[in-house]
N, C-alpha and C positions, 0 to 999 in steps of 0.2 A: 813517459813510462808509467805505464800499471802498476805498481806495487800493488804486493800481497801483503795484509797486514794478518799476523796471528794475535787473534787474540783470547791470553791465559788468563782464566782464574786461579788466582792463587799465585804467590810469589816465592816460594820456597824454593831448594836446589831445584825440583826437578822441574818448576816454570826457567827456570836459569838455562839446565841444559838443554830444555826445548829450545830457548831463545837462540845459542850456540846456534843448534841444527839448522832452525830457521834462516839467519844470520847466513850459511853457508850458501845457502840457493835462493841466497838475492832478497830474499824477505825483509818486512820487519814487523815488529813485536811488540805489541800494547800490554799491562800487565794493569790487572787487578786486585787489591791487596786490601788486606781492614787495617793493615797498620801501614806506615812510610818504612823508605830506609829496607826493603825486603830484599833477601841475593837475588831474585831475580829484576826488581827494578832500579839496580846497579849498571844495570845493562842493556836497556834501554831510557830513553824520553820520555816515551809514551808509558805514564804510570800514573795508575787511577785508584783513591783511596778512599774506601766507602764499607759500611756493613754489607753483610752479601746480599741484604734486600733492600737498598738503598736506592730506588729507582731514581734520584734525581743523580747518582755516582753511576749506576750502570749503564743510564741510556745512553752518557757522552761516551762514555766505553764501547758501547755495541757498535756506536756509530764510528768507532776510530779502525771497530775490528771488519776481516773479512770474512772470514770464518772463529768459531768460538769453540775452545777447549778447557779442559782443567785440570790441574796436576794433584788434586786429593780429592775423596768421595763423602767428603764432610757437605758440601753445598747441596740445599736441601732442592729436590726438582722444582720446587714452583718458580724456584729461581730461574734455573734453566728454562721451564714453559714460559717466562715473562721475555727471554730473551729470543727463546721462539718465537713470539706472538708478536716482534719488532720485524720478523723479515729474516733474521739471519741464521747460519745453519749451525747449529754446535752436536758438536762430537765429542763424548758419548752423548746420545740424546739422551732428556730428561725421561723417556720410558727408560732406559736401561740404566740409570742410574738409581730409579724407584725399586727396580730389582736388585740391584746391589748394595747399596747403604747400606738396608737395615740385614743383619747379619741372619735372622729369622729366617726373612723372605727370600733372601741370596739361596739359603739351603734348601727353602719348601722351592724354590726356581731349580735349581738342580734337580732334585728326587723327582719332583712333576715331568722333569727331563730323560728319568731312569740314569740318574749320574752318581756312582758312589760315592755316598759319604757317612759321616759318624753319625749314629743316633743323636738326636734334638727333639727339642721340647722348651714352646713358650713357657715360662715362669710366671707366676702372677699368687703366688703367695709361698711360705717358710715350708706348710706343708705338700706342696706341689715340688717345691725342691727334694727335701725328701724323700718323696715317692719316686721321683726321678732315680736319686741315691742307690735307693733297693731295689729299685727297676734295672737297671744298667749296673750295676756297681759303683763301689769308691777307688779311687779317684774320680772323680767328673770334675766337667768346668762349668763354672757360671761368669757369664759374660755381658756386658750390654752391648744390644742389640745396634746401638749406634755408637759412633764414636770413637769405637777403640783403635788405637793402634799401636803398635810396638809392642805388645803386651800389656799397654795401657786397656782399663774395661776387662780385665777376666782375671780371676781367681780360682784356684785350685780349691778340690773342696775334698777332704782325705777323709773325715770322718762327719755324719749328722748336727756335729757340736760346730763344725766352723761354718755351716749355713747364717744363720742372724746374721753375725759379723760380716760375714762377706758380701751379704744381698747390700747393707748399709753401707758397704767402701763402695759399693757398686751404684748408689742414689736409688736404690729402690724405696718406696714405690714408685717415685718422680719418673722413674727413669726406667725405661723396659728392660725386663732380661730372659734369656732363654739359658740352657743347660746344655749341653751337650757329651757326650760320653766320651770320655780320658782312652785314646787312641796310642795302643805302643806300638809303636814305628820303630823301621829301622832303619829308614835315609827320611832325609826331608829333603823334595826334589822342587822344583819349579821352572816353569821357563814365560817368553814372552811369546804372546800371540799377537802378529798384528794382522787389522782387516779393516778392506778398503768399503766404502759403501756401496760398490757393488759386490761386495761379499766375498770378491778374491780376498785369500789366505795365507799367509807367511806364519811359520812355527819356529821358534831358533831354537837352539840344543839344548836341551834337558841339562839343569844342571845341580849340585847339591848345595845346600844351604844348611850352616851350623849357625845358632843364636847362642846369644850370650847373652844371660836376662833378658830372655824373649825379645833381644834385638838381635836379626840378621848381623851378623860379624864376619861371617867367610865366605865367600861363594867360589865353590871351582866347577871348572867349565871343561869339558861335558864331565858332568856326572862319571862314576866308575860305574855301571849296571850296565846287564847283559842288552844286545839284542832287541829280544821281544820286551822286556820292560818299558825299552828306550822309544818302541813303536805303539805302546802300550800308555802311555804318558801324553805322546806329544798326542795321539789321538783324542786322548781324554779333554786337556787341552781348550783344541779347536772344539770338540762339542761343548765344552763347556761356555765359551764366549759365542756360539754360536745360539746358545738356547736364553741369552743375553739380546741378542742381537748386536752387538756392539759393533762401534765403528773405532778406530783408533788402532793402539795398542794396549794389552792388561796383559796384567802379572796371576799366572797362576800358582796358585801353592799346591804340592801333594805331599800325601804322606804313602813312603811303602811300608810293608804291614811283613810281619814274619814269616805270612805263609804268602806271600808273596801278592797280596789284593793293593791296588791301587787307589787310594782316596782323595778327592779335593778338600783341601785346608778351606784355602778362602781363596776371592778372587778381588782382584785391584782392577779399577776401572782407567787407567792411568800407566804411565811408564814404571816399573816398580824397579826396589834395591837389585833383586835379584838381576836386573837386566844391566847394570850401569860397566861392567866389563865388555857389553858388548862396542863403547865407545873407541876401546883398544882393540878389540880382539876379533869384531867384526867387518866384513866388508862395509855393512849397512849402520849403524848403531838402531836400536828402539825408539831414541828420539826423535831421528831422521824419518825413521818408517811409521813413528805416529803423524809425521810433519805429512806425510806423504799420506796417509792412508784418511785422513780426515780430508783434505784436497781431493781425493779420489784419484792419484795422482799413483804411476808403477809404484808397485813395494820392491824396495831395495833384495841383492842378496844379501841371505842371514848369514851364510856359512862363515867359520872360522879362521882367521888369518894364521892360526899354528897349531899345533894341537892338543896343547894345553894354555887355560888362563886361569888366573884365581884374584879375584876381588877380594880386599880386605875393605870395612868402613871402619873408617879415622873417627873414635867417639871420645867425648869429650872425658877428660880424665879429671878438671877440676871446675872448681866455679868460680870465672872472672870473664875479663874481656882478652879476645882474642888478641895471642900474639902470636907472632910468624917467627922469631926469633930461632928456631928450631928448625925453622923449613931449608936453611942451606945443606943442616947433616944428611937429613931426607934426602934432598937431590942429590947430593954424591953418594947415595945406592946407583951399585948400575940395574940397572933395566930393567928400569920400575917407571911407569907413570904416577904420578901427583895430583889430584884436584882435590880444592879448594873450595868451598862454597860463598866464602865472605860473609859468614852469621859473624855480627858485635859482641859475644857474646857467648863463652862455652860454659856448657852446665855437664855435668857424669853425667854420661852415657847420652849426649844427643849426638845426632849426626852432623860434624862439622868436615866430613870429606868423604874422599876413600881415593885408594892408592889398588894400581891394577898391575899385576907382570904376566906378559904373555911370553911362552916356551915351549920345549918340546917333551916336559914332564909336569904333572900336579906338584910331585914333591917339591922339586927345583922354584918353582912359582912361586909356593904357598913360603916356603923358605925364604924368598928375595922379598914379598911383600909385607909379611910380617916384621921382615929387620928396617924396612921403611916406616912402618907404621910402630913401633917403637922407639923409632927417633924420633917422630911427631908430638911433640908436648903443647899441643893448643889451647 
């Protein structure tokens, strides 16, 4: 037998529920990690533990893998160009993850694209923020350029007095930052894109997303917006991962605007929060359709199993090591899914799950899954 071996950078949940998907169609899953002990190399054998440019750790890697992917946009490309230059194919390739990293270039790739987004501007000194200030108004954000996530990397900037301060929570000079101008919104939408390397396209339902200190907390599925919004978005979307080039799946972010303008947040080169209901609530999940789209392999159907879902993430509420002790009250909610990622360790507010309920209402959903994810004490 030919085994397929996937092989992930990165060993976090969402290399975990790649492996899942994989796991499903006969595969198996090599995992690469800088530290041991990752949820994702819980679940496989094959796990390999090196810095990310540790060529004497990645080459037995490359050679375990058959194709190469990766579950965050932290891995700098030359890494990825070093595992190209061995022979083997990874998905995203390191051109489109040089466009999406740094959060600069991700937007000047867009606007080069004629793709709406907020005003931006490199930073490189106190009075250049500033001028940004009075240029656009206050509020604006100041953000680095790499790195950030979750609301990690950006700070709010309300008046010219919290510039100093924030460029220095933010490592500047060390560390790059750009500006971007304070966008009121009024849904925060996203969905998954996924595409095969020969460029066939799959778009699943536009859905909204509420944060709770700039972490994703709620996702329901499809979004409430009209119509043309709804065809207005997923278009947006596919151009956007298109002027990427990407192979894979990526998580779109948008904002809609009051008078009704559509803007991209940002873009994930990877399976993102926003997609992890579609494990329940889709025919195909995003895991599955990256397993598939990096293969060059059919993309699954997206369409929805009910007509409502809502994803809550399970975030950690104190700081110790994990305990389960909670998880039977959870399970006897009815008709709710449960996962677990198996992190050693919960800290406020990191992602140690999410719990999904699919039905024939938002309300109903969001209802059933929030009384799960309050008996959750991990």
């Amino acid at each position: 037998m030919n085994t397929i071996t996937i092989g992930i950078l990165g060993g976090g949940q969402l290399a975990r529920m790649l492996a899942y998907a994989a796991f499903r169609l006969g595969m198996n899953v090599c995992i690469y990690e800088r530290v041991p002990n990752s949820p994702a190399s819980q679940v496989t054998p094959y796990s390999f533990v090196g810095e990310w440019f540790d060529k004497s750790a990645l080459k037995p890697f490359a050679d375990c893998a058959s194709v190469i992917t990766l579950e965050n946009e932290f891995i700098a490309p030359h890494v990825l160009e070093y595992l190209e230059s061995l022979g083997k194919p990874v998905f995203p390739t390191s051109q489109t993850i040089a466009l999406v990293q740094d959060k600069f270039v991700q937007k000047a790739t867009l606007r080069r694209n004629h793709l709406p987004v907020a005003d931006f501007a490199e930073i490189f000194s106190i009075d250049e923020a500033e001028h940004f200030g009075q240029k656009h108004g206050y509020p604006f954000l100041l953000k680095s350029r790499t790195g950030g996530y979750d609301g990690y990397g950006n700070r709010t900037i309300h008046t010219s007095a919290d510039i100093p301060k924030a460029l220095s929570a933010l490592g500047f000079p060390s560390r790059t930052i750009m500006a971007e101008a304070f966008v009121r919104f009024e849904k925060e939408l996203a969905t998954i894109v996924a595409r095969r390397r020969d460029k066939t396209v799959k778009v699943y339902p536009i859905v909204e997303t509420l944060q709770e200190t700039h972490i994703c907390k709620i996702v329901k599925a499809p979004a409430e917006i009209g119509a043309e919004t709804e065809h207005a978005a997923r278009n947006l979307a596919q151009l956007a991962i298109e002027s990427i080039d990407g192979v894979g799946v990526f998580g779109v972010e948008m904002f809609v605007t009051a008078d009704g303008r559509i803007l991209i947040n940002e873009l994930a080169p990877r399976p993102h929060n926003s997609g992890h209901y579609t494990i329940d609530a889709c025919l195909t999940s995003q895991f599955e359709n990256h397993i598939r789209a990096i293969l060059n392999y059919p993309l699954g159907d997206v369409s929805m199993l009910a007509p409502a879902a809502v994803m809550v993430n399970v975030l950690g509420k104190t700081h110790r090591p994990v305990s389960l002790d909670s998880l039977p009250l959870a399970l006897s909610l009815p008709s709710v899914k449960v996962h677990l990622y198996g992190k050693a360790e919960s800290r406020i507010g990191r992602k140690m799950g999410h719990i999904t309920a699919i039905g024939n209402s938002i309300e109903d959903c969001l209802k059933r899954a929030l009384d799960a994810e309050s008996a959750l004490t991990i």
